[in-house]
One Martini backbone bead per residue (centre of mass of N, CA, C, O) as a GRO file, in nm:
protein
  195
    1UNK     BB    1   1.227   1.421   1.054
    2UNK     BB    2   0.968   1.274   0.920
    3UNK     BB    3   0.647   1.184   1.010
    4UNK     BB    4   0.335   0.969   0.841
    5UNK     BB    5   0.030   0.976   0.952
    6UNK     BB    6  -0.259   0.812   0.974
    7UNK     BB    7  -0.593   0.894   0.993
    8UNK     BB    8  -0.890   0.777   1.089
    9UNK     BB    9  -1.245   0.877   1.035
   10UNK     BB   10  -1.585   0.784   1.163
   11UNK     BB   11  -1.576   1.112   1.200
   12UNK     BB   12  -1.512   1.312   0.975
   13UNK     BB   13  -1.212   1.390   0.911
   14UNK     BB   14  -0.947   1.251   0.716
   15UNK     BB   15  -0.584   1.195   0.811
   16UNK     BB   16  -0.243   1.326   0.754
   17UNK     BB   17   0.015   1.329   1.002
   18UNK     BB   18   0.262   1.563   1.068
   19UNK     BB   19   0.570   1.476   1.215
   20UNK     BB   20   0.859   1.614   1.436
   21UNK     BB   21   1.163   1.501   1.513
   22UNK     BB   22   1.418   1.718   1.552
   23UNK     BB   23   1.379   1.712   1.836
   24UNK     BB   24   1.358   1.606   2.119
   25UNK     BB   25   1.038   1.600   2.054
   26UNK     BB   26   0.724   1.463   1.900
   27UNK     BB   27   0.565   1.684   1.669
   28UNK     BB   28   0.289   1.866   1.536
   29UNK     BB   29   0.286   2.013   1.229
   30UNK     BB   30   0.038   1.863   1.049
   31UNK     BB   31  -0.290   1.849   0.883
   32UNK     BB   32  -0.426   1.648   0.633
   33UNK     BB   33  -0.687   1.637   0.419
   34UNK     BB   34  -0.886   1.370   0.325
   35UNK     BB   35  -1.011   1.094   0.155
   36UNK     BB   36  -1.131   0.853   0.283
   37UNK     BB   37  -0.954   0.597   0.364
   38UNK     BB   38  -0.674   0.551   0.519
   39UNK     BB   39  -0.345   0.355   0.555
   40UNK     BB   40  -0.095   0.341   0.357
   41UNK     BB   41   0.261   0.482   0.321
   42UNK     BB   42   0.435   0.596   0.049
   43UNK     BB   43   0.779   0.694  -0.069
   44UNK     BB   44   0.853   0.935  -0.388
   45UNK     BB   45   1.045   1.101  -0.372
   46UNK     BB   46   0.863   1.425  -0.335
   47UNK     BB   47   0.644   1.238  -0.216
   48UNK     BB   48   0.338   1.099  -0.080
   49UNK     BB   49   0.171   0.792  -0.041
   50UNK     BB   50  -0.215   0.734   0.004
   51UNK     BB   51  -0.425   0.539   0.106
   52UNK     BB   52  -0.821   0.544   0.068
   53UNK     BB   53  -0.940   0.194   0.069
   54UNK     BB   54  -1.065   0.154   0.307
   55UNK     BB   55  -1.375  -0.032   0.313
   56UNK     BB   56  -1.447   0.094   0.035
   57UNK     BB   57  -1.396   0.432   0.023
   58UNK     BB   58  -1.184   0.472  -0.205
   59UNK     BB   59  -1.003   0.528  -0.547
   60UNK     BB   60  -0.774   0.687  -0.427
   61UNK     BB   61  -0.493   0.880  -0.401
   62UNK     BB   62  -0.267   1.049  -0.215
   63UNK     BB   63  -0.067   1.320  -0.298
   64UNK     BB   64   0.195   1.458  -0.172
   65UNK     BB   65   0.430   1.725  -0.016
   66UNK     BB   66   0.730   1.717   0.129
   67UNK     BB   67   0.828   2.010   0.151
   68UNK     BB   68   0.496   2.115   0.238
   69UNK     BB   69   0.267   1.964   0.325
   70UNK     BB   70   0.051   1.913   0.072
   71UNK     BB   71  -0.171   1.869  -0.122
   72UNK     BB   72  -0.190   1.792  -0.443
   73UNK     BB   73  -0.372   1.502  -0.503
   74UNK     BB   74  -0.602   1.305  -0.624
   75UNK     BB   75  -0.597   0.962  -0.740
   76UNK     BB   76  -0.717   0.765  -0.946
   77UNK     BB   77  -0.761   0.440  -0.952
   78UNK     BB   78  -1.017   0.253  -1.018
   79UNK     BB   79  -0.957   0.118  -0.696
   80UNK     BB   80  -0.910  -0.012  -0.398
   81UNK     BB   81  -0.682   0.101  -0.155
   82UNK     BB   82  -0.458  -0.006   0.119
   83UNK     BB   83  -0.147  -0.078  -0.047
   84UNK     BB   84   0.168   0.065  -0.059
   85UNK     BB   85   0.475   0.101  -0.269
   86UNK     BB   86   0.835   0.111  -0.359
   87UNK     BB   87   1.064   0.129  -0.575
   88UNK     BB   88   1.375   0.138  -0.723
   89UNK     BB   89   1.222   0.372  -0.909
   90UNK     BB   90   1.024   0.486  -0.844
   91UNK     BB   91   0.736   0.308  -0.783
   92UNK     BB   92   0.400   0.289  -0.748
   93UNK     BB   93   0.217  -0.010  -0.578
   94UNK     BB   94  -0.121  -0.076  -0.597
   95UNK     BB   95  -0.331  -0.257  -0.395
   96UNK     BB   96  -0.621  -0.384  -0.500
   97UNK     BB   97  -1.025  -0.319  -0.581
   98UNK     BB   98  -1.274  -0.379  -0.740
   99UNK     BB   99  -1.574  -0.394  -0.733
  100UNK     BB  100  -1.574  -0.683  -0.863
  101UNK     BB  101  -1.300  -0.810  -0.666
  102UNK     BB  102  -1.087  -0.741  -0.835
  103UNK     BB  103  -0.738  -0.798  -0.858
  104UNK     BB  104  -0.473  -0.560  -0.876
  105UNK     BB  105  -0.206  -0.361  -1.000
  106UNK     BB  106  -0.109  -0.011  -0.958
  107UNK     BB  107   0.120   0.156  -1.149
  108UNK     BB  108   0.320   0.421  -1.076
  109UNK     BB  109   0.479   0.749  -1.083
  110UNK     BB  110   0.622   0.895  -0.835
  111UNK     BB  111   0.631   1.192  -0.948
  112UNK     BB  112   0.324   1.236  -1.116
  113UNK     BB  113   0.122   0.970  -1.126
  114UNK     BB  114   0.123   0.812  -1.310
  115UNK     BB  115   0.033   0.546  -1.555
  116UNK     BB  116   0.210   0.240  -1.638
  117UNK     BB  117   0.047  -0.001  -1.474
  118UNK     BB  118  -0.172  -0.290  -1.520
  119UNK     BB  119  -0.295  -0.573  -1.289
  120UNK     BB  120  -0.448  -0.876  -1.295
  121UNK     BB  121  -0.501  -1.088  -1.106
  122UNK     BB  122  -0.609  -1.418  -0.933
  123UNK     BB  123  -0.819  -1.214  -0.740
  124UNK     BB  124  -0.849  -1.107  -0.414
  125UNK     BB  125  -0.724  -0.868  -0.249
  126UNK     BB  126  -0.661  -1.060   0.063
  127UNK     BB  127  -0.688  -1.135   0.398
  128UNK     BB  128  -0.697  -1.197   0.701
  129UNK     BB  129  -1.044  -1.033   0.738
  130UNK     BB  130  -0.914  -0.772   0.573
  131UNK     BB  131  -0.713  -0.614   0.808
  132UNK     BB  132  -0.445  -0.666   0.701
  133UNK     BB  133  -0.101  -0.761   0.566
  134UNK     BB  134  -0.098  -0.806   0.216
  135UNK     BB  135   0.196  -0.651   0.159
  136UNK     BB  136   0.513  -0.669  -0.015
  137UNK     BB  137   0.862  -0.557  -0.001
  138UNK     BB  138   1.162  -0.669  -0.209
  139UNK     BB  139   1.470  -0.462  -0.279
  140UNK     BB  140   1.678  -0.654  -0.311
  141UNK     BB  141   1.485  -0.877  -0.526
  142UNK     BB  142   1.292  -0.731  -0.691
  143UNK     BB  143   0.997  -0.728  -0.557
  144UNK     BB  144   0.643  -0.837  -0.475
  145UNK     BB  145   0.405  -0.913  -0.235
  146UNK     BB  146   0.043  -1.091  -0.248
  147UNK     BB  147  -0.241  -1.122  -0.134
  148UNK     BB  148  -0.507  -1.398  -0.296
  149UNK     BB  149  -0.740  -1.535  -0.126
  150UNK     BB  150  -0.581  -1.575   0.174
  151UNK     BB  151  -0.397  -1.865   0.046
  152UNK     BB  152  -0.218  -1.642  -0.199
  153UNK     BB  153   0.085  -1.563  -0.359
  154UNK     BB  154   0.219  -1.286  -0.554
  155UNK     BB  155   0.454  -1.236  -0.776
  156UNK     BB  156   0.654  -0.927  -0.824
  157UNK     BB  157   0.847  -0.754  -1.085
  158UNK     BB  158   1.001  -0.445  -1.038
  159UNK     BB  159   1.120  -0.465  -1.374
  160UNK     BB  160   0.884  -0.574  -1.555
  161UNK     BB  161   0.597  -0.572  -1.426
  162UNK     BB  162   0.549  -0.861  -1.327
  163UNK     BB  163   0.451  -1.150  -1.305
  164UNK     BB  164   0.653  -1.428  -1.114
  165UNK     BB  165   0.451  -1.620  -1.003
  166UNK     BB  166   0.325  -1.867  -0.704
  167UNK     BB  167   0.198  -1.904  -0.362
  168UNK     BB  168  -0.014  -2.177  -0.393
  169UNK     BB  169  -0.229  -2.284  -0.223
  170UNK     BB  170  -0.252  -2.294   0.151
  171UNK     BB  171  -0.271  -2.461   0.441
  172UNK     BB  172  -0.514  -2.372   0.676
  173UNK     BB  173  -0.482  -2.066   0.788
  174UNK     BB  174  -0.488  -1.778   0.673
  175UNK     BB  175  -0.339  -1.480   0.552
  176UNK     BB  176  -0.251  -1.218   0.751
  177UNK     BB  177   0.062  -1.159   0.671
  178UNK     BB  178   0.340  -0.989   0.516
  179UNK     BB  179   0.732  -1.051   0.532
  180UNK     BB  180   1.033  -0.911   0.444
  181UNK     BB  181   1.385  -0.997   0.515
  182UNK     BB  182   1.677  -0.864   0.347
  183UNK     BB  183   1.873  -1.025   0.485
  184UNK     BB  184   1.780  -1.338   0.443
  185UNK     BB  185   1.534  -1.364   0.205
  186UNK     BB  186   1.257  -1.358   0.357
  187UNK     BB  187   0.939  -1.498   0.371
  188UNK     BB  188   0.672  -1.376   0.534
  189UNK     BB  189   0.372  -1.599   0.730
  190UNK     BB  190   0.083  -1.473   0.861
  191UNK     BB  191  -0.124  -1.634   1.094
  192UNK     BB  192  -0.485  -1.552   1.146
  193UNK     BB  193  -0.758  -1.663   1.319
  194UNK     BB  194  -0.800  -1.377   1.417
  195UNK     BB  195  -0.833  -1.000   1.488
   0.00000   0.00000   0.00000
């Protein structure tokens, strides 16, 4: 019955807003402020998790309390992260960048936010102009995938949390973004020409 939505803010703070839907219509229940750029949002037992790493704003990571709609903390994990994804362990799988632009993997517990596992991939997560969908969770495949130097795809297997393959370097225009299809068990990449 709760919507958990980011808001960016380049004056003020950014918050995170949860929206209560039980009702005939959806209201704003409460505002929660973070640090860095918001962006991307997943859930991991009664925890919320949201990258504050857009623009190379923040390597926090905000983790909220689902029951109270309270920031619990942020945690460091001394990368920039835009994408978060949850697999079927509760685990959580940060896509970020270092400052020197390594495209890394951070897995926390998505319970305590501990980290469980660092993972350097082979370039740095980007996708096309930067500012699209970069990762992807196949839940059936038990997988995530990764765009990284906006031309290749990493697979990653999220039970044994290693690299698991790569899709390119690909022919054309950038990847912009990254979709999974559970039906079908199909990998979408989308080409964005611009912005």
């Amino acid at each position: 019955d709760k919507v958990y939505l980011t808001n960016q803010a380049f004056e003020g703070a950014s918050t995170v807003e949860v929206f209560d839907f039980s009702g005939d219509a959806p209201a704003l229940e409460t505002s929660i402020e973070v640090s860095g750029s918001p962006e991307t949002i997943t859930r991991a037992d009664d925890r919320v998790y949201v990258a504050l790493g857009a623009f190379d704003a923040s390597t926090n990571l905000a983790m909220v309390d689902t029951a109270t709609d309270e920031l619990v903390e942020e945690v460091d994990i001394e990368c920039a992260a835009r994408f978060v994804h949850t697999d079927q362990d509760n685990e959580v799988f940060a896509f970020c960048n270092t400052e020197e632009e390594q495209g890394q993997v951070v897995i926390l517990d998505g319970a305590t936010g501990d980290e469980l596992n660092r993972i350097d991939l082979p370039g740095s997560v980007r996708s096309a102009e930067g500012v699209t969908q970069a990762a992807a969770h196949a839940p059936g495949a038990n997988e995530m995938y990764v765009v990284v130097d906006e031309q290749e795809v990493v697979r990653l297997d999220t039970i044994t949390n290693e690299i698991d393959g790569e899709i390119g370097p690909v022919d054309g225009a950038p990847i912009g973004a990254l979709g999974f299809d559970a039906e079908t068990e199909q990998l979408f990449l989308g080409r964005v020409p611009g912005f």
